[in-house]
C-alpha positions in Angstrom: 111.2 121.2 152.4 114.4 119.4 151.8 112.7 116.2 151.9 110.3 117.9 149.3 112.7 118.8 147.0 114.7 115.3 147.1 111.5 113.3 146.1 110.4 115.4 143.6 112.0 115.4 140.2 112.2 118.8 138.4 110.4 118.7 135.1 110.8 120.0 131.4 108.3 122.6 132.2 109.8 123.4 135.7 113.1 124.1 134.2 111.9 126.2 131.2 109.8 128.5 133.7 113.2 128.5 136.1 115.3 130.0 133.6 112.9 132.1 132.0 112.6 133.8 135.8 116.6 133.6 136.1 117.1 135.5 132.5 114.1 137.7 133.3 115.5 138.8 137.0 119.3 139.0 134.9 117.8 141.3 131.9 116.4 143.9 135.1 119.4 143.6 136.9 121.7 144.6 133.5 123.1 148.7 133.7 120.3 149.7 131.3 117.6 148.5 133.3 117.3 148.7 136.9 121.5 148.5 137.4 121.5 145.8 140.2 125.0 144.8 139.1 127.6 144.9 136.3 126.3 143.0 133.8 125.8 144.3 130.2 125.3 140.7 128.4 121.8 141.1 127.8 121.6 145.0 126.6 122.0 146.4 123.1 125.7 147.0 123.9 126.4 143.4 125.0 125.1 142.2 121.5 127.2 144.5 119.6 130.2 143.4 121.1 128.7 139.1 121.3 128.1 139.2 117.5 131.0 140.1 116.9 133.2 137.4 119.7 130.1 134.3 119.0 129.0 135.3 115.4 127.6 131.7 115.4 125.3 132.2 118.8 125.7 135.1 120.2 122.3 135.1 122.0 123.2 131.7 123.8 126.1 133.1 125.0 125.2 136.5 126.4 122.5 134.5 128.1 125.0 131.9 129.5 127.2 135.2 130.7 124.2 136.8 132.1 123.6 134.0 134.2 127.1 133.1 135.9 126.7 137.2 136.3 123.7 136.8 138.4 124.7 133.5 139.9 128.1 135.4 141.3 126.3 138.3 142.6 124.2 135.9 144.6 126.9 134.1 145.7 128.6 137.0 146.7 125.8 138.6 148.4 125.0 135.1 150.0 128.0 134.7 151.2 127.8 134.5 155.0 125.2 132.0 154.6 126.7 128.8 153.3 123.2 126.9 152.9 121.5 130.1 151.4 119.4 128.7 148.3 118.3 131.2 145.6 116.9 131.6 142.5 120.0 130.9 140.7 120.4 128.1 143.5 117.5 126.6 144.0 118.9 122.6 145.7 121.7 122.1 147.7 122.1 118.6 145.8 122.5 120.6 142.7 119.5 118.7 141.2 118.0 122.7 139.3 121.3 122.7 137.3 121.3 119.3 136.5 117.3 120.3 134.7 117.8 123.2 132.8 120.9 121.8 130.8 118.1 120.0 128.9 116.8 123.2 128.1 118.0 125.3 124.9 118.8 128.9 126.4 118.0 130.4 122.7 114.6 128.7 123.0 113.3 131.0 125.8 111.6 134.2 125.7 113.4 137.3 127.1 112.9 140.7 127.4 115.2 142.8 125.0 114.2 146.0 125.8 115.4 147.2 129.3 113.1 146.9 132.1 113.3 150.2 134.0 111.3 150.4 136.8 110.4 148.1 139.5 106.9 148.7 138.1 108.0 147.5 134.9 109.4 144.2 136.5 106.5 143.7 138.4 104.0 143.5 134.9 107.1 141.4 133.6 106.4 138.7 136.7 102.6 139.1 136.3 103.0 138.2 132.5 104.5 135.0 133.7 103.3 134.1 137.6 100.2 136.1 137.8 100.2 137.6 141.3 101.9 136.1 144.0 100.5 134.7 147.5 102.5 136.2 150.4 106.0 134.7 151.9 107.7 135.6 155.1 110.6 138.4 155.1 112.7 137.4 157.6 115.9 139.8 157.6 118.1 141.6 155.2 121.6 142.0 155.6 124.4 144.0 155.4 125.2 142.4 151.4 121.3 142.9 150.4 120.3 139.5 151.1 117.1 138.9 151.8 116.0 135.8 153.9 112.5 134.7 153.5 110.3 131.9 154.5 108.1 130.3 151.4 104.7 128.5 152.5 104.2 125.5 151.3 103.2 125.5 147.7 99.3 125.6 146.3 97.6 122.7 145.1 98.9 121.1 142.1 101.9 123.5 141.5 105.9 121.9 142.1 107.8 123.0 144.7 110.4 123.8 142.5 108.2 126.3 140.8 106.6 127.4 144.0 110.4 128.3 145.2 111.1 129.8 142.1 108.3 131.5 141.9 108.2 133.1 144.9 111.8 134.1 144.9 111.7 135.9 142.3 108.3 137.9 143.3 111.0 138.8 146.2 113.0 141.0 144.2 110.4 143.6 144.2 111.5 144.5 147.4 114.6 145.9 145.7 114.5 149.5 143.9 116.6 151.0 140.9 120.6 150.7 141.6 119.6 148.8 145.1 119.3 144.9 144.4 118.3 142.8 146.7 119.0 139.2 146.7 116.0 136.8 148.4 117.3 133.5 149.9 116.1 130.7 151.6 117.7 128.4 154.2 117.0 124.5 154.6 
């Protein structure tokens, strides 16, 4: 897959999807929704307080803060796994991060009310990905990490929205107050 991921270039539309699924999996994980982690940058108390420190774009920034949230948990929770790739990780070579900068973060549809249940965030993903085809759990680990294999992606879809894709569909495996954070290895 390396190889895979190398030769193709990420596009436009790849990277919109990509951080519409990183906001998306960062809105359920905030304290009013499913409380995956300590995040309140996308809830109605995080935009009381934003408006008030980024009057001029305060929805860019509690969307940047969500996701260096989410990227730390993941780290974090990834930790023992130096090569683990995830959602908010998707290359080694760094090549998703270079993608989305092109895309505006206040652009992007996201969820303002909290998303409660898991059933909630599964309609959210069906919204977006339709339903899923299957992927591998591997193990979980003692941080909630959850390695999985990906098959190769269906006819005529990237692998970079294939991988993002089906890592977030992963975090469906999680419940309310107990994240868990699917990963990869190359």
């Amino acid at each position: 897959m390396a190889n895979e991921m190398t030769d193709n270039a990420i596009t436009v539309d790849d990277a919109e999807e990509l951080l519409v699924l990183r906001l998306l999996i960062a809105r359920a994980a905030n304290k009013d929704s499913l409380a995956w982690w300590d995040d309140e940058s996308l809830s109605s108390h995080g935009a009381f307080l934003l408006n008030r420190i980024f009057p001029v774009a305060p929805q860019t920034a509690a969307r940047s803060l969500a996701l260096r949230a989410a990227r730390s948990r993941h780290e974090a929770a990834c930790a023992s796994e130096p090569n683990a790739l995830y959602l908010f990780r998707l290359d080694a070579a760094n090549q998703d991060e270079l993608a989305v900068r092109q895309v505006a973060l206040a652009t992007l549809s996201v969820p303002e009310e909290p998303i409660g249940t898991m059933d909630a965030l599964r309609a959210k993903l069906i919204q977006l990905i339709g339903e899923l085809g299957p992927y591998k759990r591997v193990r979980l680990t003692g941080n909630q990490g959850l390695l999985i294999e990906i098959p190769p992606p269906p006819v005529g879809v990237s692998v970079w929205r294939h991988r993002a894709q089906t890592l977030a569909w992963a975090y469906l495996e999680g419940a309310h107050s107990q994240p868990v954070f699917p990963y990869i290895l190359e």
